[in-house]
C-alpha positions in Angstrom: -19.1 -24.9 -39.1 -17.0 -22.4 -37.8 -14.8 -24.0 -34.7 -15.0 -20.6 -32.7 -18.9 -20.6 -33.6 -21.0 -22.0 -30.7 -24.5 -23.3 -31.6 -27.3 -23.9 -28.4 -29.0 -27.3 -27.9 -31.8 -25.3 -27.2 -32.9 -25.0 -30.8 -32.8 -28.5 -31.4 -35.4 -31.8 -30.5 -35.2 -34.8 -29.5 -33.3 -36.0 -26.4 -30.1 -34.5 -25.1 -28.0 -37.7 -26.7 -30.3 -37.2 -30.0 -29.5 -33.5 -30.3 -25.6 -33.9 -29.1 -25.5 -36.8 -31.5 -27.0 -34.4 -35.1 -24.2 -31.6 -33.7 -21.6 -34.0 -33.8 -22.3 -35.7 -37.4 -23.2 -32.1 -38.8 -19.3 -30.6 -38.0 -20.3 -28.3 -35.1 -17.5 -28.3 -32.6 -18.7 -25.8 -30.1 -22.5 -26.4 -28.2 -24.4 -24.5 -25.5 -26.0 -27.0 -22.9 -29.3 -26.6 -22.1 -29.5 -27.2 -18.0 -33.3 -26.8 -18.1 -33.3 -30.0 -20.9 -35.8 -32.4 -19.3 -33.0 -35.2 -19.5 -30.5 -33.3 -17.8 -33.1 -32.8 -14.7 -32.1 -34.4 -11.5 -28.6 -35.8 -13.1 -26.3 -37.8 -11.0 -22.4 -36.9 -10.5 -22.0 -40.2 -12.4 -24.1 -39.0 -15.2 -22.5 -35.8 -15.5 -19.2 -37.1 -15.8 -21.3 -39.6 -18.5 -22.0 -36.3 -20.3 -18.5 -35.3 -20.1 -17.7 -38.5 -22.0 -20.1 -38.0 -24.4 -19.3 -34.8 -25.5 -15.1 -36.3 -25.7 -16.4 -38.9 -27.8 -18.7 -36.5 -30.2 -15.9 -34.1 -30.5 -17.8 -31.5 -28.6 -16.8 -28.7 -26.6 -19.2 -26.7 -24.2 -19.1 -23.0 -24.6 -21.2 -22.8 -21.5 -24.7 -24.1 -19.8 -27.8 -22.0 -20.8 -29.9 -22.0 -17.3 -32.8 -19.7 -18.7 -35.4 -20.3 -16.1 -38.5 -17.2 -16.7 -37.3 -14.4 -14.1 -40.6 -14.9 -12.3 -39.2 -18.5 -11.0 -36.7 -16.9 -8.6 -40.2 -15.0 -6.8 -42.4 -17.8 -6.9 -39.9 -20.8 -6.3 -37.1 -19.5 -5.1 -35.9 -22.8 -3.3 -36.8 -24.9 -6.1 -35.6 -23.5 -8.8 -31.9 -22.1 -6.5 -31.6 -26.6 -6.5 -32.1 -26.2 -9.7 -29.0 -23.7 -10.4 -27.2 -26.1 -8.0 -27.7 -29.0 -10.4 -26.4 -26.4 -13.9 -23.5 -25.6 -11.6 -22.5 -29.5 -11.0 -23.0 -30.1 -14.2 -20.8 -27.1 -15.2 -17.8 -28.4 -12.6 -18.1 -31.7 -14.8 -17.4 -30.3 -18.1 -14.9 -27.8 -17.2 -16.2 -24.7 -15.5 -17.7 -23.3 -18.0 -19.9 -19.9 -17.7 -23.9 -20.5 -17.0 -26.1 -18.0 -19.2 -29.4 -17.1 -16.7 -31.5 -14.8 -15.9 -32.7 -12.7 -12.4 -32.9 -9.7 -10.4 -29.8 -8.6 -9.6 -30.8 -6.8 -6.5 -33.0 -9.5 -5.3 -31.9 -12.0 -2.3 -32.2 -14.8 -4.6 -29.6 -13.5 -6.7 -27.1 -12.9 -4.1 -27.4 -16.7 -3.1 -27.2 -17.9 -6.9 -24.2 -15.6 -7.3 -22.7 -17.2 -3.7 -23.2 -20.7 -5.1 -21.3 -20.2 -8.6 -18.4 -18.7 -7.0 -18.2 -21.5 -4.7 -17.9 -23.8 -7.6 -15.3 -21.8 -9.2 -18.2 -21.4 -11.8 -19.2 -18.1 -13.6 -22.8 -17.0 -13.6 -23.2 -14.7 -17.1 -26.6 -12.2 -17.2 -28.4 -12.0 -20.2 -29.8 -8.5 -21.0 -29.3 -5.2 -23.3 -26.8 -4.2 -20.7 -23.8 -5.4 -18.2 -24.3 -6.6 -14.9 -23.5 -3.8 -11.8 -21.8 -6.9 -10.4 -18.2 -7.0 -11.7 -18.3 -10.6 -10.9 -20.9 -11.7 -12.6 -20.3 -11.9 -16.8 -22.6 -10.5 -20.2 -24.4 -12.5 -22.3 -25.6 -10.1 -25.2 -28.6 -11.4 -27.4 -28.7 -9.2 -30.6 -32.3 -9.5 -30.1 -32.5 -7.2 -27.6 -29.7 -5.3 -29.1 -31.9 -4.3 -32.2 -34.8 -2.8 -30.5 -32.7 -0.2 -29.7 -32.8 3.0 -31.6 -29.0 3.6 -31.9 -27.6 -0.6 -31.1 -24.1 0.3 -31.3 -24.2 3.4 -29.0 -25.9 1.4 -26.7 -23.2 -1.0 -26.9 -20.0 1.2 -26.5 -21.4 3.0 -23.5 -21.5 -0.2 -21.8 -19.5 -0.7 -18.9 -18.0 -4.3 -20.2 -17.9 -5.9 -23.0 -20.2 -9.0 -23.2 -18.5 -12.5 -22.6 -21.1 -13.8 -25.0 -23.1 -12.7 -28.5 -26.5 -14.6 -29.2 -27.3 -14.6 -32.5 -30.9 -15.6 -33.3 -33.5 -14.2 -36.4 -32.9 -13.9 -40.6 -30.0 -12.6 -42.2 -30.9 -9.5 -45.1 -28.0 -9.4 -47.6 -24.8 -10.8 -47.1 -24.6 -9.6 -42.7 -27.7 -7.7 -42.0 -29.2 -9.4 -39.0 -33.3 -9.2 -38.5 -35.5 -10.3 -35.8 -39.2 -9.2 -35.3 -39.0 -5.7 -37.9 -35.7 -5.2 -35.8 -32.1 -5.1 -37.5 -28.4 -5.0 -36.9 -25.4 -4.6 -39.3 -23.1 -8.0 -38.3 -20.1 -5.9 -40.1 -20.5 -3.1 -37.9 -21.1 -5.0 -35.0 -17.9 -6.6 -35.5 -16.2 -3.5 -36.3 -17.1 -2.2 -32.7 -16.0 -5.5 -31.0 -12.7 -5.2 -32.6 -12.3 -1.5 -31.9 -13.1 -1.8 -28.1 -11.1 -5.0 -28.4 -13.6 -7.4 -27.0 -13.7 -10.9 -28.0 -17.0 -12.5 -26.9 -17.9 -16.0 -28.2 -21.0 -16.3 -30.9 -23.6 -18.6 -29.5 -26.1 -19.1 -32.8 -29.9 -20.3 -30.7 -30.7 -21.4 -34.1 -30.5 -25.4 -35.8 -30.4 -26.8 -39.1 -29.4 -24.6 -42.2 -30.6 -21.3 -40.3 -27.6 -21.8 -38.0 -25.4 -22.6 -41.4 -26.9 -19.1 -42.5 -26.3 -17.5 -39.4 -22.6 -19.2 -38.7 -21.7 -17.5 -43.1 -23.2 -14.1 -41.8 -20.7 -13.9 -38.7 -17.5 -15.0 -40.9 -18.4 -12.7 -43.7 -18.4 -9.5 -41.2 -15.1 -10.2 -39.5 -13.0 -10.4 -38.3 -11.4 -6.8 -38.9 
């Protein structure tokens, strides 16, 4: 598996220490944490710094916390599920500061208090969506998914303000780097070829397991670098 490659516990089952454990023994280097992981609810400081260990120990590095609670959550719970991005960000301060991937409003209240709490921590809060954040302070993560609905994808993706901190990759590859999810497609070669042109350098995060992140992880390297 590609070192620079990151691949999401997300896809996987099992426990947290199950999943970890199958990265570890299949060569990944790289993982996305899953905060919303029902054994990484309610963690203790000790068992974060556990976590830490564990990853040291399975020769894992964290790209970054995936805390991809459904928008609605910040309306109908916004206490509840704010403790919740409270939690992510302790765990984050654990492993390193590393970047948490959500999801919310950016003009809501919510959102300025979930913002407010990461950059307390020192701790980068990174949108996902088809386009940048308006808050300069607050990162990109960029699943192709969306970025194939679009009619012209790579238009879409130089007009953008930034350039994403982050690329999910997720769906079947056509050919050698043709990327397709639900009907949609994009061309991994040309993708690639627009990274390197506006000189951005975001990190692959594959939400895929098994030999369809093997696929996934062949299709990246074959289309780059330029």
């Amino acid at each position: 598996m590609d070192q620079e490659t990151a691949i999401s516990m997300r896809a996987g089952n099992g426990t947290a220490r199950e999943i970890l454990q199958s990265m570890g023994d299949g060569g990944v280097t790289r993982v996305q944490l899953d905060a919303l992981h029902e054994d990484f609810v309610d963690m203790s400081k000790s068992s974060w710094r556990d976590l830490a260990s564990t990853l040291r120990r399975l020769g894992l590095r964290a790209s970054g916390i995936d805390f991809l609670v459904p928008p609605m959550w910040w309306e109908d719970q916004p206490e509840r599920t704010l403790q919740a991005l409270i939690c992510a960000v302790g765990m984050s301060e654990a492993i390193g500061n590393v970047p948490i991937g959500t999801r919310f409003d950016e003009t809501s209240e919510v959102a300025e208090n979930a913002i407010a709490v990461g950059q307390h921590a020192g701790v980068l809060l990174s949108m996902h969506g088809i386009a940048p954040p308006e808050d300069p302070q607050v990162g990109w993560h960029l699943p192709l998914a969306l970025l194939a609905k679009e009619q012209r994808p790579m238009k879409t993706l130089v007009e953008a303000k930034q350039g994403p901190m982050a690329i999910r990759l997720r769906g079947e590859i056509v050919g050698d780097s043709t990327l397709e999810y639900e009907g949609n497609q994009v061309e991994l070669r040309e993708l690639r070829g627009v990274l390197d042109a506006m000189r951005w350098n975001p990190i692959p995060i594959i939400d895929s397991s098994g030999s369809e992140a093997s696929v996934l992880c062949k299709a990246w390297q074959v289309a780059g670098p330029w």
